[in-house]
C-alpha positions as CSV (number, residue, x, y, z in Angstrom):
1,X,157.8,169.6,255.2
2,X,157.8,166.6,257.7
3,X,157.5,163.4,255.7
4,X,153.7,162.9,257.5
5,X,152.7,165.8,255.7
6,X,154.5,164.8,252.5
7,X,152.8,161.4,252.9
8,X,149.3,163.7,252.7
9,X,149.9,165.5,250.1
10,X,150.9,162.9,248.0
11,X,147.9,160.5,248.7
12,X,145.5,163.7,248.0
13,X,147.2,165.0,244.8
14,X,146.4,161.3,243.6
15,X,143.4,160.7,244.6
16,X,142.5,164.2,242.7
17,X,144.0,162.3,239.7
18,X,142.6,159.4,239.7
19,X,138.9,161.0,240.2
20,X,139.6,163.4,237.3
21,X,140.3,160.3,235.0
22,X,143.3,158.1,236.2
23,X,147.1,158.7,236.2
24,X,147.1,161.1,233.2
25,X,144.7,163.6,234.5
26,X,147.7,165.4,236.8
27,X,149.6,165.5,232.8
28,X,146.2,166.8,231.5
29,X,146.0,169.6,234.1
30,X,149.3,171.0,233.7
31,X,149.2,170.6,229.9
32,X,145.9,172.6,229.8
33,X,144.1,173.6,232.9
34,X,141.7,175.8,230.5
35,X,141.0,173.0,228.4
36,X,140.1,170.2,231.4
37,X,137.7,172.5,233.2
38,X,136.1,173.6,230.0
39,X,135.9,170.0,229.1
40,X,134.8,168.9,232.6
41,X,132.1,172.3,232.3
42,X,130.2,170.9,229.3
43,X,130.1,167.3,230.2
44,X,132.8,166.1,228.4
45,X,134.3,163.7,231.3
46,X,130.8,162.3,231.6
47,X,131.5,160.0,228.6
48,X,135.3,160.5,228.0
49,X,138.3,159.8,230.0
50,X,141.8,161.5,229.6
51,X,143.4,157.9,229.6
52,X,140.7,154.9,230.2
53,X,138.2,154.2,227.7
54,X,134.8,154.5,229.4
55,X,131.4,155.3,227.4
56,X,133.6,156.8,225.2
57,X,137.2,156.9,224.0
58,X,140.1,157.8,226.0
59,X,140.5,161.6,225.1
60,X,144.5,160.5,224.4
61,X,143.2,157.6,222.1
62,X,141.7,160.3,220.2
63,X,144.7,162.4,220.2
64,X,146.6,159.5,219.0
65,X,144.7,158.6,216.0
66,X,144.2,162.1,214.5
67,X,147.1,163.7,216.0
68,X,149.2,163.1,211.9
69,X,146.1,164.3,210.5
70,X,147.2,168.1,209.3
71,X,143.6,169.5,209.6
72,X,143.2,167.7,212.6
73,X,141.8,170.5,214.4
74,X,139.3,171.4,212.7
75,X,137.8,168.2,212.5
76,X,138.1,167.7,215.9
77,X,135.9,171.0,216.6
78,X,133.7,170.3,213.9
79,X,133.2,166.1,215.7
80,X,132.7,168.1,218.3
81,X,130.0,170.3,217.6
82,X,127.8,167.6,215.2
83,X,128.5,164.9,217.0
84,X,129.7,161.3,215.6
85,X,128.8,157.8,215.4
86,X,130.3,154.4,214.3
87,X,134.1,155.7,214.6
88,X,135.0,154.8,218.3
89,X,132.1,151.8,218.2
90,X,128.4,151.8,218.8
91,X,127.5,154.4,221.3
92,X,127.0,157.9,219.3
93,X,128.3,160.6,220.6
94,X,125.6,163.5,220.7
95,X,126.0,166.7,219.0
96,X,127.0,169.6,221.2
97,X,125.3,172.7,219.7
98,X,126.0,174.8,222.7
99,X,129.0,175.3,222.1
100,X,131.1,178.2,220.1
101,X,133.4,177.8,217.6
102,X,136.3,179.2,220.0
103,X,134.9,176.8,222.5
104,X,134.9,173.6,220.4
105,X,138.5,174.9,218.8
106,X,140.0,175.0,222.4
107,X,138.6,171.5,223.2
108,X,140.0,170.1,220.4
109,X,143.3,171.6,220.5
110,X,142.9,170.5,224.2
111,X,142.4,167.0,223.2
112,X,145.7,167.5,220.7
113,X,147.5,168.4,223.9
114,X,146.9,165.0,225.1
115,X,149.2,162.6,223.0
């Protein structure tokens, strides 16, 4: 590989990351490619961000504060699923009832990934 094409690679391999959410989004595909297109599928990354708070937390900020928690995966799912309001500030974050249990499990143990 000349270094020209190097150069190219480079500059698009991080501009994919940095669409996809920043500098962590390369981490968050390699740590769970499943889990970032199933997140990116339902609309997740409309209102979340793997590492930049946007409309709503960074999906690592959430990681971080219920990563000790021992049932934290289940509550996850379940946050998921019905939805939330008040915890990450005032925008609410709607229910999503489309989802499966399996599906809102591998988001959350996605998001778990993420710390």
């Amino acid at each position: 590989m000349n270094l020209g094409s190097h150069a190219k690679t480079t500059i698009a391999t991080l501009a994919a990351a940095f669409a996809l959410g920043g500098a962590g989004a390369a981490a968050a595909q390699s740590s769970g490619p499943q889990g970032l297109a199933l997140a990116q599928q339902q609309n997740c990354m409309s209102c979340h961000s793997v590492s930049r708070t946007f409309m709503g937390p960074a999906l690592r900020d959430v990681a971080a504060k219920y990563a000790a928690r021992p049932d934290a995966q289940s509550y996850l799912a379940r946050k998921i699923t019905d939805g939330s309001s008040g915890v990450w500030g005032p925008v609410q974050m709607p229910a999503n009832t489309q989802l499966s249990g399996a599906q809102a499990a591998a988001l959350a143990s996605w998001v778990l990934s993420l710390k």
